[in-house]
N, C-alpha and C positions, 0 to 999 in steps of 0.2 A: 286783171282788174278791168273794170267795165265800168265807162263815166255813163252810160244810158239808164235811167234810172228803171228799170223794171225786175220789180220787186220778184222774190222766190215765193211766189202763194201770196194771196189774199186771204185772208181769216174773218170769220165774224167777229172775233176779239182775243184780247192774251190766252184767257182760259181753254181757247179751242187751238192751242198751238201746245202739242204734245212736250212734255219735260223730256218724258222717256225717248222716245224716238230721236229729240237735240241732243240728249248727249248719247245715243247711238251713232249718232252721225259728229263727233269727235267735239262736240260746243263744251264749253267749259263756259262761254260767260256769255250772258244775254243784255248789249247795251237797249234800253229800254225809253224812248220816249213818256214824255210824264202827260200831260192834258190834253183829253181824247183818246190818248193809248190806256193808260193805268185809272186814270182818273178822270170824269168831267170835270173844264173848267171850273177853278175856284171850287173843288169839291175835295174829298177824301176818296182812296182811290176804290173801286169797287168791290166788291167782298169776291170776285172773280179771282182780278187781280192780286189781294191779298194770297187767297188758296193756291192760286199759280205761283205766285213767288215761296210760298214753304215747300211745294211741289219741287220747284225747280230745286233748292238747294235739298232736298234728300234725294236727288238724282246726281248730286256732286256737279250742278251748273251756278253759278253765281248769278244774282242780278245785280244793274247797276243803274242807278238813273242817270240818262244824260242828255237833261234840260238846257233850250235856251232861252228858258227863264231870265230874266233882270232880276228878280223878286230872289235874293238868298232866301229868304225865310220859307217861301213854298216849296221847292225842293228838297231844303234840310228837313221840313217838315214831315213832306211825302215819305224822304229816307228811312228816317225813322220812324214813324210807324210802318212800315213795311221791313224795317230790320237790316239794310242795304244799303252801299255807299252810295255817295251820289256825286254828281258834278253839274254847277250851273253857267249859264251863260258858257257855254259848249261849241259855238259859234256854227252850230250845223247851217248846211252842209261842206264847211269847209272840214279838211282830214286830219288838224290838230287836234283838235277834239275828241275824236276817235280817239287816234295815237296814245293821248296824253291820258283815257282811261284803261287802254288797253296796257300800256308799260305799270298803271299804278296795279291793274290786277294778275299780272305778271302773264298775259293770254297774248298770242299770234293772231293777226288777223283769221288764220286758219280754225282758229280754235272759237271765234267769236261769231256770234249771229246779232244785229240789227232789228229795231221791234218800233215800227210806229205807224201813226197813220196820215203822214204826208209822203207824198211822191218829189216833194221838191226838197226840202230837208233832210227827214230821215232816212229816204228810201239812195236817196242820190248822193249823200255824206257816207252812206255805207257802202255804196258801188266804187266813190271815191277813195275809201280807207279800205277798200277791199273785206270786206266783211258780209258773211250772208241777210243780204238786205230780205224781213219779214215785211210785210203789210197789212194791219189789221183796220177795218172799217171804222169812222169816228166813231164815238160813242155817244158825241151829240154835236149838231150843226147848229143848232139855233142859238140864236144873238147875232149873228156877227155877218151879213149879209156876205161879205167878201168870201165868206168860208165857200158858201156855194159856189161863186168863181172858179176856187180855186181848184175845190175838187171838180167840178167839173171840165175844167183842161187836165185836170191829171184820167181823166175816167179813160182815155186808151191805154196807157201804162197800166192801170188797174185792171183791165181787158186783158194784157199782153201777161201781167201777173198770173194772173187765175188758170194759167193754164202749164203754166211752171213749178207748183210745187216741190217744197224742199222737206215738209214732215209731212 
């Protein structure tokens, strides 16, 4: 298990992160970041993300949101239209949160892949719970000037990713 957060690949988003190939490579369940990964803020999640998540379960992998959302309602929300259990307020990057979805979906870290697009959250809560940390690109910066901050102190891990691929 590895506390450095550098992610297995960098993606331009969910839909370009192969079903097939995860669960060649033994994933049974894909914890999932929700806004910027599946969805823009305050948005429904993208018609990408939708097709990847029916993709994903006729390859026999599960998805799962797991938001750290305050807002129950945008979560459950997201879950359901998308067909998926979800879990909020998640407290990434700490490793309960992991854990406590991974026992509800009966999966091993082993069995489990990581899907977001922070490097401090969800890339470093799944090096923490030991799970293959994904990272896909936001799917949108704007509003929020901080965001630029932030990814850009994460852009050498994002660097160190891209050259690690796991599908």
């Amino acid at each position: 298990m590895s506390i450095l957060p550098i992610p297995r690949g960098v993606y331009p988003s969910v839909d370009r992160i192969s079903p097939e190939k995860l669960a060649r490579r033994g994933i049974r369940l894909v914890l999932a970041d929700l806004d910027n990964t599946l969805a823009p803020y305050k948005e429904a999640p993208t018609p990408g993300a939708a097709a990847w998540a029916r993709e994903l379960e006729a390859r026999g992998v599960q998805l799962f949101l797991l938001s750290n959302s305050r807002k129950p309602n945008r979560a459950r929300q997201m879950a359901q239209q998308l067909g998926v259990p979800y879990q909020g307020r998640s407290g990434k990057p700490r490793r309960g949160g992991y854990l406590q979805a991974m026992a509800r979906m009966g999966c091993t870290p082993e069995q489990t892949a990581m899907v977001g697009d922070q490097i401090f959250t969800d890339v470093l809560g799944a090096c923490r719970a030991g799970v293959v940390p994904l990272l896909v690109e936001p799917i949108r910066l704007a509003g929020n000037p901080g965001r630029y901050l932030r990814y850009a102190v994460e852009t050498p891990f994002r660097l160190l990713g891209k050259r690690r691929p796991f599908v």
